[in-house]
C-alpha positions as CSV (number, residue, x, y, z in Angstrom):
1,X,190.1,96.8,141.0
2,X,193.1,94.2,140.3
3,X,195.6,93.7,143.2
4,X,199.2,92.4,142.0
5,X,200.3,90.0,144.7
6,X,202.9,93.1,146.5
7,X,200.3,95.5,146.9
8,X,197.2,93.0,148.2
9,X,195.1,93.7,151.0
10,X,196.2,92.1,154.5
11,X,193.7,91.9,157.2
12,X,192.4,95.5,156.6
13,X,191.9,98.4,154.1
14,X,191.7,102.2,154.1
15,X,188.5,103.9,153.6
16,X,187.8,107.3,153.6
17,X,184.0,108.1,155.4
18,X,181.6,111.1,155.7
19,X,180.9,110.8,159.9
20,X,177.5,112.4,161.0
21,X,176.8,113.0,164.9
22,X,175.3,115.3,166.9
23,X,177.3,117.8,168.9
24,X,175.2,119.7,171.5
25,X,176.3,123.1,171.2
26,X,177.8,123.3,167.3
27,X,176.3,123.4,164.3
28,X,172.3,125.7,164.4
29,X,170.7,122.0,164.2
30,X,172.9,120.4,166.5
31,X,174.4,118.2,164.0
32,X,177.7,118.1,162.3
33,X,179.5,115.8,160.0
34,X,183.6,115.1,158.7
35,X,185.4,113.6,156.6
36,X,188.2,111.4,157.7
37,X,189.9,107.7,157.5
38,X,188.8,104.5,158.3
39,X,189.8,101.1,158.6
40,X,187.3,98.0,157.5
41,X,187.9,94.5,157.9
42,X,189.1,93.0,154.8
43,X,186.6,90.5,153.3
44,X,187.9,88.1,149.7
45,X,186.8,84.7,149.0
46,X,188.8,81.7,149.2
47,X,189.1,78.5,147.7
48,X,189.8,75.7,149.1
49,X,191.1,72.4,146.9
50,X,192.3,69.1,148.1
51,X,194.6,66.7,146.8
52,X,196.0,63.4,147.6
53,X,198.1,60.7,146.1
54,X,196.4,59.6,142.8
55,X,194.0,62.3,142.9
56,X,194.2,65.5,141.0
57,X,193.3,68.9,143.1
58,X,189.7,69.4,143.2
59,X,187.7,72.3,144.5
60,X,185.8,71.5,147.7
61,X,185.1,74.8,149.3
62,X,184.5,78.3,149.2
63,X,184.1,80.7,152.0
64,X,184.3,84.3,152.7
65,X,187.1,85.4,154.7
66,X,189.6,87.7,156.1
67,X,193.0,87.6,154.2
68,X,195.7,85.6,156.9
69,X,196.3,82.7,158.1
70,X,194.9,81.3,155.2
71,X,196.8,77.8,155.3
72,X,195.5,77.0,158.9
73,X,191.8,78.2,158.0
74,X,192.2,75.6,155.2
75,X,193.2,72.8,157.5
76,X,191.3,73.9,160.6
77,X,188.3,73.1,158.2
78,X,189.1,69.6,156.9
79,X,189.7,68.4,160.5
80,X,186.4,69.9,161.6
81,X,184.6,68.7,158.6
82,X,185.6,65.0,159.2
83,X,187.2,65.0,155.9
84,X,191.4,64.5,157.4
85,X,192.9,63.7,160.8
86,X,195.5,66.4,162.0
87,X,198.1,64.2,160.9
88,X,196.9,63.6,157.4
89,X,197.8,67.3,156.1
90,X,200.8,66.7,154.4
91,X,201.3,69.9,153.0
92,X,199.6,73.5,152.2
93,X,199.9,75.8,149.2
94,X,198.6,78.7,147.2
95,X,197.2,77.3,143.5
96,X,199.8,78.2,141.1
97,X,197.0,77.4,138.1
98,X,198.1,79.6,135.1
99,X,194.3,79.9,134.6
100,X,194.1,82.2,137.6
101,X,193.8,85.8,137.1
102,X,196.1,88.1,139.4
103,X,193.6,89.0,142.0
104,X,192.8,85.2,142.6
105,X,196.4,84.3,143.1
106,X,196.3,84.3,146.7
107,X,193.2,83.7,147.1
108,X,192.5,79.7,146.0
109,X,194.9,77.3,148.5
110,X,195.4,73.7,148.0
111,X,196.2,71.0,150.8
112,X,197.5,67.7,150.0
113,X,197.0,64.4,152.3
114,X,199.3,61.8,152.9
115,X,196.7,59.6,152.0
116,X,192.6,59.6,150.5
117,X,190.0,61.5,152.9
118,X,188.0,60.3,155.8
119,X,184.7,60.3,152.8
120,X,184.3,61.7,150.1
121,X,185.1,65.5,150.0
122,X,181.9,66.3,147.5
123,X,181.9,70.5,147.2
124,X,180.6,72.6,149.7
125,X,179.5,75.6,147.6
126,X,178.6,76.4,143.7
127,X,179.7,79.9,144.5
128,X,180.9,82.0,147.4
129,X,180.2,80.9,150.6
130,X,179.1,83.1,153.4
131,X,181.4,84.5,155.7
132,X,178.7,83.7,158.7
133,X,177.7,79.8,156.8
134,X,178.0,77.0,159.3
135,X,176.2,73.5,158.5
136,X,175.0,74.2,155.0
137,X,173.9,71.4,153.2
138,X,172.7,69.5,156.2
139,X,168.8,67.6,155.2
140,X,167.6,67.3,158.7
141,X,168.3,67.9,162.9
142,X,169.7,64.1,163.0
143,X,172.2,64.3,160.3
144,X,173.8,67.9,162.0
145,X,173.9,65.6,165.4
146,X,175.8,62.9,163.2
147,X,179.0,65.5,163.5
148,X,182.5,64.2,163.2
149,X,183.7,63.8,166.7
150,X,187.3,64.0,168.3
151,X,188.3,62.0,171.3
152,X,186.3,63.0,174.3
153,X,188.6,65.7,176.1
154,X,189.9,63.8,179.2
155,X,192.2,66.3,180.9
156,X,190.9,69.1,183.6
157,X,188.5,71.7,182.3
158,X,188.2,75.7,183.3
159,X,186.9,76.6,186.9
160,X,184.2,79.1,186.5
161,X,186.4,81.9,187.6
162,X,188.9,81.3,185.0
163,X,185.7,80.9,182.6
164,X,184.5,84.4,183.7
165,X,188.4,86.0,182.3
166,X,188.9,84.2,179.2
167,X,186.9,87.0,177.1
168,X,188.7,89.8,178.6
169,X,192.0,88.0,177.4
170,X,190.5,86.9,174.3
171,X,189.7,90.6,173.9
172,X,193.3,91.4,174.6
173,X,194.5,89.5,171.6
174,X,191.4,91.0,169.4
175,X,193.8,93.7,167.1
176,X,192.0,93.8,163.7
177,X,189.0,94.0,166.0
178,X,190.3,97.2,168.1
179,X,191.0,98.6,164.3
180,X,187.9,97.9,162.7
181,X,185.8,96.6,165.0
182,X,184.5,93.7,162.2
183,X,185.5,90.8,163.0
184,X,184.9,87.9,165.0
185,X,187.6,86.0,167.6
186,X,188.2,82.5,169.0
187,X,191.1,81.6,170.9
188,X,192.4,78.1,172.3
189,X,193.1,78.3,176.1
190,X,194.3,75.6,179.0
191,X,192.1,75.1,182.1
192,X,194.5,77.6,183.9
193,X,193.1,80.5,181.2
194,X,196.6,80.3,179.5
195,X,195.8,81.5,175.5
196,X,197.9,79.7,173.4
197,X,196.2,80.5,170.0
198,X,194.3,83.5,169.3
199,X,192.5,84.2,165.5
200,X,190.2,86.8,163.8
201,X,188.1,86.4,160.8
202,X,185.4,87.9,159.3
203,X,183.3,84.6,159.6
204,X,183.4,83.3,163.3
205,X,183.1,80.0,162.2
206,X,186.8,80.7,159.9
207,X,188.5,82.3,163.2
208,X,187.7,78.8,164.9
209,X,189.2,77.0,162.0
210,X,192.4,79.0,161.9
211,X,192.8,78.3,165.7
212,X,192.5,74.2,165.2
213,X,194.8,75.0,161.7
214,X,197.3,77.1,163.9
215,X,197.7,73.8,166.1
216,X,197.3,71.0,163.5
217,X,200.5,73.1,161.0
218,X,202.4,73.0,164.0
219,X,202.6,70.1,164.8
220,X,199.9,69.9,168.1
221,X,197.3,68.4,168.9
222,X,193.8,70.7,168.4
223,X,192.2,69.2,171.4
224,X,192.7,71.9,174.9
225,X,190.4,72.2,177.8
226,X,188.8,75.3,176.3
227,X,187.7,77.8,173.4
228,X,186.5,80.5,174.1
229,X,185.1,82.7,171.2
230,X,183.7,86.4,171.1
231,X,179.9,86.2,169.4
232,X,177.3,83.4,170.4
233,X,177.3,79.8,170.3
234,X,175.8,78.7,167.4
235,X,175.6,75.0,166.7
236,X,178.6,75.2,164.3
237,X,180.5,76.4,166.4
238,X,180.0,73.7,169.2
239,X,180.3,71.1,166.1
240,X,183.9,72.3,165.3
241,X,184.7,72.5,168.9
242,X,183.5,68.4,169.5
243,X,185.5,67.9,166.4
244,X,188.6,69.1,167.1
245,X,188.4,67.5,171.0
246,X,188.1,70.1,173.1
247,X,186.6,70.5,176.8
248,X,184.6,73.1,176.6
249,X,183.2,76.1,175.0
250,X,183.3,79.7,176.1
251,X,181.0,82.0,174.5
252,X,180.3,85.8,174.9
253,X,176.9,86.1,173.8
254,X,173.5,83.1,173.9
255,X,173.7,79.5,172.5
256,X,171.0,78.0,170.5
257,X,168.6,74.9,171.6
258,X,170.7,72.5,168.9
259,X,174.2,73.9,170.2
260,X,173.2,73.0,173.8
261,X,171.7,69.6,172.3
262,X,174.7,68.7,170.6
263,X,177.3,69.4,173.7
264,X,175.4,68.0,176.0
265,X,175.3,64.6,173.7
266,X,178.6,65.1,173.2
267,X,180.1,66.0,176.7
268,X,181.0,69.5,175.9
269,X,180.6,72.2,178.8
270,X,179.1,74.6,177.3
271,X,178.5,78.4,179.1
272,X,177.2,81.4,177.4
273,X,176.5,85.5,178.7
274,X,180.2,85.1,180.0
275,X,181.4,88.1,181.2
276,X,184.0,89.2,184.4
277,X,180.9,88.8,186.7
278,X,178.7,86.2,185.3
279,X,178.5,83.0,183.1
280,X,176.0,80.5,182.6
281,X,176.4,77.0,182.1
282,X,174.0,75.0,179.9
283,X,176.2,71.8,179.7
């Protein structure tokens, strides 16, 4: 199927679906099944290029991803990669390469920097990334601990009770979620619980980039006394969170031995299981 750019998918599609359950009381066997509509979570590649002055655009990523949002995913992802400081995006754009074919138009973004990257860029992926990829590429445990780190946040940090709401109002903000129920969340909060970014994506690790992209395009600075995001803590999420500067991480569901490893090296609080009644600290 080709999409012109007009009639492109946004952050979900229709689907129509054959639903099976079992209704005590219908059908002989207890079963019955209808047809009706659905909405999924939209999932298209992107590609991510980078230019600078003297250099030509060249391809340094690709990811799978929810359509939106698009330009801060792009920059949320240089900053956490080490590869630009927030003030370094100088601009971002869709490719306008006459090579592309219709359906890639709005798919392939390029950012240009004010000046070279922090090292060299190199490319992520031969072909499309994963949706759920974190640290691929990384030889051993001590090069994934060599992260880029931001400034160590300095400011106050979450009191466990304000910990123990942030998913509720995380969830509040969650509507491709409450459509489809598909996608992954992370939000940006202040130690009083105030959210003042809230993204979704396919990929957990892209709805934490969009969140440090929403801040860096506008002009702020990434770092915030908390994120809080809606799955587990996986080391790449506690790596972009170091990166970008912030105080602490909020997770819904477990963290993992290096996640805990790394925030604890890194002065990250870390707490996972966090619901309205409980959390748990592990750094």
């Amino acid at each position: 199927m080709t999409w012109s750019r007009a009639r492109r998918p946004g952050p979900t599609v229709r689907a129509r679906v054959r639903e099976h359950a079992v209704v005590p009381g219908g059908a002989p066997d207890g079963r019955a099944q209808r047809e009706r509509e659905d909405r999924l979570a939209t999932e298209e590649p992107l590609e991510v290029r980078l230019a600078w002055p003297g250099a030509d655009a060249r391809r340094v990523w690709v990811t799978m991803r929810t359509p939106g949002h698009d330009f801060e995913l792009a920059a949320g992802w240089l900053v956490h990669e080490g590869l630009a400081l927030p003030a370094s995006v100088h601009g971002v754009a869709y490719c306008t390469d006459t090579a592309l074919a219709p359906e890639e138009e709005l798919n392939v973004v390029t950012v240009t920097l004010s000046g070279p990257p922090l090292r060299d860029p190199g490319h992520r992926h031969d072909g499309s990334g994963s949706s759920a990829c974190g640290v691929c590429g990384k030889d051993s445990v001590s090069s994934c601990l060599d992260a880029p780190r931001g400034a160590p946040w300095s400011g106050p940090l979450p009191s466990p009770e304000v910990v123990r709401s942030l998913p509720g109002a995380l969830r509040s903000g969650q509507v491709v979620f409450a459509r489809t129920g598909g996608v992954h969340a992370a939000g940006l909060a202040t130690a009083d619980g105030e959210l003042l970014v809230v993204r979704e994506d396919v990929g957990r690790h892209n709805a934490v980039d969009k969140v440090t992209g929403a801040r860096v395009l506008a002009g702020a600075s990434p770092a915030e006394a908390c994120l809080v995001v809606s799955g587990r803590a996986g080391f790449e999420l506690v790596q972009k969170a170091v990166a970008a500067g912030v105080g602490s991480l909020v997770a819904v569901g477990a963290p993992t031995s290096l996640s805990v490893r790394l925030a604890a090296e890194a002065g990250l609080a870390l707490y996972g299981f966090t619901a309205a009644d409980r959390c748990v600290q592990y750094a």
